[in-house]
MARVEX-884145 format. One record per residue (C-alpha): x, y, z. Coordinates in steps of 0.5 Angstrom, whole numbers, plus 2048, in hexadecimal, padded with zeros to 3 digits. Example, Ala and Ser with C-alpha at 12.3 -4.5 7.8 and 13.67 -1.06 7.14 Angstrom:
% MARVEX-884145
  px  py  pz
 819 7F7 810
 81B 7FE 80E
***
This chain:
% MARVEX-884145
  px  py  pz
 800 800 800
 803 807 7FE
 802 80E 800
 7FE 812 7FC
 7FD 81A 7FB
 7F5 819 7F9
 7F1 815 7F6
 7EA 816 7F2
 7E6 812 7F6
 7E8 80D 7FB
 7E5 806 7FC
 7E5 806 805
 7E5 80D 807
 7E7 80F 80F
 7E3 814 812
 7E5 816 81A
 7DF 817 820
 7DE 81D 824
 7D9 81D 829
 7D3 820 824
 7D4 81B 81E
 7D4 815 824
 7CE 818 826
 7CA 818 81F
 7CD 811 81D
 7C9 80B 81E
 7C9 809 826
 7CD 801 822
 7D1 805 81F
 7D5 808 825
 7D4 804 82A
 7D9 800 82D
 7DD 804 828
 7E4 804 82B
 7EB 808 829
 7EE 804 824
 7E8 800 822
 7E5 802 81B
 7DE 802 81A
 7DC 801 813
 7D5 807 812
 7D3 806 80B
 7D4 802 804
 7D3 805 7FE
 7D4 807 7F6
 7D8 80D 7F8
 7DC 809 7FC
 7DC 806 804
 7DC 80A 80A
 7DF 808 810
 7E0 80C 817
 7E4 80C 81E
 7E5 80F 823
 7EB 815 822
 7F2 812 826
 7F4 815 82D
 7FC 812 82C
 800 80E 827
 7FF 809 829
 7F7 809 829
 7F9 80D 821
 7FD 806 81F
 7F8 802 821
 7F4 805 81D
 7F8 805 817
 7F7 7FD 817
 7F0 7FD 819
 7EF 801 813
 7F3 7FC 80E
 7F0 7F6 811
 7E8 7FA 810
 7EB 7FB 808
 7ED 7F5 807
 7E7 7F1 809
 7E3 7F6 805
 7E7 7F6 7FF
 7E9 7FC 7FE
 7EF 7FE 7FA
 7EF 806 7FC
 7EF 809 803
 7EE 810 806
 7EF 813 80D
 7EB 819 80D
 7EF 81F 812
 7F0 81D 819
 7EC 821 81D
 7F2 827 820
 7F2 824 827
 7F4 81D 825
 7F8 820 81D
 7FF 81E 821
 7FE 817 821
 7FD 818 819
 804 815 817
 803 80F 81C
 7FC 80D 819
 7FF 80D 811
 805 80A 813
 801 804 816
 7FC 804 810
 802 803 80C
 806 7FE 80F
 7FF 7FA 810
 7FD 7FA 809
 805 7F7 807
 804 7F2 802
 80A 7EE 7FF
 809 7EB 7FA
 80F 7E9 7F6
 80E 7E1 7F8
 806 7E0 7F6
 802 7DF 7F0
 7FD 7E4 7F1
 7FF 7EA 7F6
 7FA 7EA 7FC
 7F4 7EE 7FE
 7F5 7F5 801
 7F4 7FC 7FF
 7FA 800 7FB
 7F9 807 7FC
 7F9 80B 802
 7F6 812 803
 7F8 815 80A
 7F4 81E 80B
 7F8 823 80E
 7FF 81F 80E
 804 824 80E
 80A 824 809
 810 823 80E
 80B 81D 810
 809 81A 80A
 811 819 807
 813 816 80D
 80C 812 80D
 810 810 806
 817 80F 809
 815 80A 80E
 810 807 80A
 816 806 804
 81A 804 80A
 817 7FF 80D
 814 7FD 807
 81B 7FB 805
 81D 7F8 80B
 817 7F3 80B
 818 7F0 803
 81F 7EE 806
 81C 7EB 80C
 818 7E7 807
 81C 7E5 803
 81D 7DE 803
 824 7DC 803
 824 7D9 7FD
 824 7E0 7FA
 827 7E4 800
 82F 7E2 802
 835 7E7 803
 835 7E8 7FC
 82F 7EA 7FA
 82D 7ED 800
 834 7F2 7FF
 831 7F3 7F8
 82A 7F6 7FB
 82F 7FA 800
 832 7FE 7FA
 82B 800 7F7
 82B 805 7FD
 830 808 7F8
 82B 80A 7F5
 828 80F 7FA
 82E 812 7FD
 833 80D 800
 839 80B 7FF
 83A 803 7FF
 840 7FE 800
 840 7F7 801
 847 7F3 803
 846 7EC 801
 84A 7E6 804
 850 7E7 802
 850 7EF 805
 84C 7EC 80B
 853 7E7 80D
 858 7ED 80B
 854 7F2 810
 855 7ED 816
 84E 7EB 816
 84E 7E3 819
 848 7E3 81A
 843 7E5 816
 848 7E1 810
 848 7DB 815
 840 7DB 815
 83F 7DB 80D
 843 7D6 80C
 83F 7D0 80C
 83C 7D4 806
 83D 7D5 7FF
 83A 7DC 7FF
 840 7DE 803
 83F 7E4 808
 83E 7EB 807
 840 7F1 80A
 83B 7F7 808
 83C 7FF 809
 837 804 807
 839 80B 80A
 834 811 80A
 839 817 80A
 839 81D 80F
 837 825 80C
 83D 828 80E
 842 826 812
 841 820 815
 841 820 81D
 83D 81A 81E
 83D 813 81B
 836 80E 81D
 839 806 81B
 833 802 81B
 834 7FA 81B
 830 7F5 819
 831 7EE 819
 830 7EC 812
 830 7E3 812
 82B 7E3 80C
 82A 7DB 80F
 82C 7D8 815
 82D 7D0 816
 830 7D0 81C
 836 7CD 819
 839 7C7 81B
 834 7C9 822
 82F 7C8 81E
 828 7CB 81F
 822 7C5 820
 81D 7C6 818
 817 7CA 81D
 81E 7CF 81F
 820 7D0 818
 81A 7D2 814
 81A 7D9 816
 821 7DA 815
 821 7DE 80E
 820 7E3 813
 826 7E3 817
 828 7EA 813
 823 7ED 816
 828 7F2 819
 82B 7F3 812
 824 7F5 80F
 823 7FA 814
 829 7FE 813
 829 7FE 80C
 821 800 80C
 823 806 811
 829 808 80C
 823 808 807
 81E 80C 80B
 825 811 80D
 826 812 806
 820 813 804
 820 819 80A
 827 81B 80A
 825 822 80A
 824 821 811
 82A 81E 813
 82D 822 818
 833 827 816
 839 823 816
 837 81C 818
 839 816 813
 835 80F 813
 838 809 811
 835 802 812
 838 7FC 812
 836 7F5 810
 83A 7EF 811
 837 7E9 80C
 838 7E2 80D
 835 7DC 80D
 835 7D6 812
 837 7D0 80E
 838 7C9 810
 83E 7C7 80C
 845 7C5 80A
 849 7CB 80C
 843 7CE 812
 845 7D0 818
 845 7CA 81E
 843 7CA 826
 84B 7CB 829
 84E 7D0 823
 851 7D6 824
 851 7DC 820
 853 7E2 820
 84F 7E9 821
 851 7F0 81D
 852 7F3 823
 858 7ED 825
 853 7EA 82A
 853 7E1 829
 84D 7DF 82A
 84B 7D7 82B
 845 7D4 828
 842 7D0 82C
 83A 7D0 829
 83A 7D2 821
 833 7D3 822
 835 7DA 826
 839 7DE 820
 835 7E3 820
 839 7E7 826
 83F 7E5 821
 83D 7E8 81B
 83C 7EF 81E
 842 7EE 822
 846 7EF 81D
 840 7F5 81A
 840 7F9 820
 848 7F9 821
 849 7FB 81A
 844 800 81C
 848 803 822
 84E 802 81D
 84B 807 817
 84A 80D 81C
 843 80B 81F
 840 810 824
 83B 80C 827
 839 805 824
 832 801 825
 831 7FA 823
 82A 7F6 820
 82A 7EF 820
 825 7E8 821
 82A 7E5 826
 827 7E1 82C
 822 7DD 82E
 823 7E0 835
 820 7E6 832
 81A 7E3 82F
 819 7DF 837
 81A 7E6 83A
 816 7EB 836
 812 7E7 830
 811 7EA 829
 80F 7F1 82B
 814 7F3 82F
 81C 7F3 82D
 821 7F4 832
 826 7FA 833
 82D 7FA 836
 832 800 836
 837 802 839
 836 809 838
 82F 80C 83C
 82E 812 838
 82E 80D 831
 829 808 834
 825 80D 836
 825 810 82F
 823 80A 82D
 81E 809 832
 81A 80F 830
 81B 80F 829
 817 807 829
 812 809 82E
 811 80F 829
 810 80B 823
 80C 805 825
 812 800 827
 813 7FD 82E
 81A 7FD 832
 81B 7FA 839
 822 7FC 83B
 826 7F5 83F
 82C 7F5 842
 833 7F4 840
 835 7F0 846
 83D 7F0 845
 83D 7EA 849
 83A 7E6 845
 83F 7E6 840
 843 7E2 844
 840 7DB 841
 843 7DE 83B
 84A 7DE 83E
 84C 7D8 841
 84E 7D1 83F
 851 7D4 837
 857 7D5 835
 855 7DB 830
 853 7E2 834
 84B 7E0 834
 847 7DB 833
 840 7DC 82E
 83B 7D9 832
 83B 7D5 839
 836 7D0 837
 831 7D3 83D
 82C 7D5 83A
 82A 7DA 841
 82C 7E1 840
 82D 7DF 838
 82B 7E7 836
 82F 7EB 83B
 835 7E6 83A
 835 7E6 832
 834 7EE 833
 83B 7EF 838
 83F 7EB 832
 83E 7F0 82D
 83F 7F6 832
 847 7F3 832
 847 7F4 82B
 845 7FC 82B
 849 802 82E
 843 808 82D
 83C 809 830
 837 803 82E
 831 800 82E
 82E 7F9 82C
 828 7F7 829
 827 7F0 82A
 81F 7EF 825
 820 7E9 825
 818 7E6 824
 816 7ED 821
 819 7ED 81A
 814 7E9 818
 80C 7E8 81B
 807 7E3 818
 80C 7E1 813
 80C 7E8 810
 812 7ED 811
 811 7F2 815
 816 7F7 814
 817 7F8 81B
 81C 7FD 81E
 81D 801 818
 817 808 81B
 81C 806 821
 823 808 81E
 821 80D 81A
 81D 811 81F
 823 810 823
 829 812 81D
 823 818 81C
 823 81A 822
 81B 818 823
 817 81A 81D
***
């Protein structure tokens, strides 16, 4: 569904209540009626009527949004309108589109026949600054969701670098190393979990450059593996079919460079965005990595592979050092990377570390003010003990104890970074339903914009 300036007439039309059009309505059309429902009113040759009450909050406006769809696509309607929001509730207009338009997200690249849904979207009373960035998130999160989706037959390191570099197209300055820049920079690593793939690893670069003199540079790091057996610690069939979304966390950085791009007029004078992704597949194999190997980080840190189901953390280890070498001035990081996660905080919620109060609490604010949920946790150093002892290499990946799992995995990364940082741990958001959901990407770019 896309955003439209107007329409000759519209198939389902919103109208807003106030207290005298609810009084003048049919007492079974208002009652019971509650903020974020839509009633469907009439039916007619000129188009359907729907109505609801105007929303108090964004919350109230985001559910609105997706009720809205919901009632579109029962009734077939192709083309939508929301009349003007009343001006008490005209703050939450951005909201309501947005979730319009993430509700009304049909893929489909992989079907016969595409599925039902309204196609176009006519919202009263947006502003201009509100519109585009309605369009740059949605170009953003859009991007971000057809990755996630792609099955991995289609998408590997490879290909995924190949659909990095059409952000050229909007203004961004793309590279990608591929193995044998990746083993000459020291990054042990990341070469170490591509090696059971014939696709090889990937490191990828997209940096937005700074107006002016740059004063700050934003490195945002996502976990690029675009499918993820387990390795030789193999994941049971049921653990392995959602794993084309492992490179969840790239998807998230590459659509909030997409939708920064997009609005990069309204970047702060002076700061440089770079994302990086480290792409690998974890591949069962001849030369794959086993349980006892030890590998070296770009940083010069050893590391023993204990579970080749936890790469993950090892792939953005050499991400996040190279990250802090290239000048970064602040680093945050996105990746599917535990199960602990999901036992902890579910699939609606992800789950911050940061070692810096004012960066997670920008991240906080810029979640909170987009419709995404962050629960801070602790980054309990004594954890990172089990993480230590009984290797001859200077950490271990894993302790195979699966209690604390989330805040262990964080405090490995954070021996890999030297600049304030935070991690987003979304591992069960990226993906809701079988769909993408393009989580994280409104986070990174309210955050990178200083909230929109």
């Amino acid at each position: 569904m896309q955003l439209t300036n107007g329409l000759g007439r519209a198939d389902l039309t919103l109208k807003f209540l106030g207290e005298a059009e609810e009084a003048a309505l049919p007492a079974q059309v208002t009652r019971d009626l509650k903020p974020g429902a839509v009633r469907l009113l009439s039916r007619g040759a000129e188009g359907d009527v729907a109505v609801a009450l105007a929303p108090a909050d964004a919350a109230q406006a985001r559910e609105l949004g997706a009720a809205l769809v919901k009632v579109a696509t029962e009734l077939g309607a192709r083309s939508v309108e929301v009349e003007a929001l009343p001006p008490e509730a005209a703050a939450h207009a951005q909201a309501l589109t947005l979730a319009a338009l993430a509700a009304g997200s049909r893929d489909a690249r992989y079907r016969a026949e595409a599925r039902p849904g309204p196609a176009e979207l006519v919202v009263e009373g947006l502003s201009d600054p509100e519109r585009a960035s309605v369009q740059a998130l949605q170009a953003g999160v859009g991007f971000a969701r057809e990755l996630v989706n792609a099955p991995a037959n289609l998408l590997n390191p490879a290909t995924l670098a190949r659909e990095a570099r059409t952000l050229g197209a909007y203004g961004a300055d793309v590279a990608v190393w591929d193995g044998a820049e990746i083993e000459a920079r020291g990054m042990g690593l990341l070469a170490a979990v591509a090696a059971g793939s014939e696709a090889g690893p990937r490191l990828i670069r997209v940096t937005l450059p700074a107006r002016g003199e740059v004063s700050r540079v934003i490195a945002l790091v996502g976990k690029g593996v675009t499918f993820d057996t387990g390795g030789y610690s193999i994941k049971p069939a049921a653990g392995m079919t959602t794993m084309k979304g492992d490179m969840g966390g790239a998807a998230t950085v590459l659509g909030a460079m997409r939708a920064l791009a997009q609005l990069r007029d309204r970047l702060p004078e002076g700061v440089e965005v770079r994302a990086y992704v480290p792409a690998a597949e974890n591949m069962v194999g001849p030369h794959a990595m086993r349980p006892g190997d030890i590998y070296r980080a770009a940083n010069g840190k050893t590391v023993e592979v204990v579970n080749t189901d936890a790469e993950g953390r090892l792939i953005l280890a050499d991400a996040l050092a190279v990250a802090c070498d290239e000048g970064a001035t602040e680093i945050v990081d996105v990746a599917t990377l535990t199960g602990a996660k999901l036992v902890a905080l579910g699939t609606d919620i992800a789950g911050l570390f940061s070692t810096d109060p004012s960066l997670a609490a920008c991240l906080k604010a810029s979640a909170e003010a987009c419709g995404e949920f962050v629960w801070e946790l602790p980054l309990h150093a004594p954890y990172l003990k089990a993480f230590q002892k009984e290797t001859l290499a200077d950490l271990r990946n894993a302790d195979l104890v699966p209690a604390g799992g989330s805040i262990k995995a964080a405090l490995f990364l954070r021996e890999f970074v030297t600049r304030p940082w935070a991690h987003l741990d979304i591992a069960g958001n990226a993906l809701k339903d079988g769909q993408a959901t393009g989580w994280g990407v409104g986070t990174l770019v309210g955050y990178v914009l200083g909230r929109m």
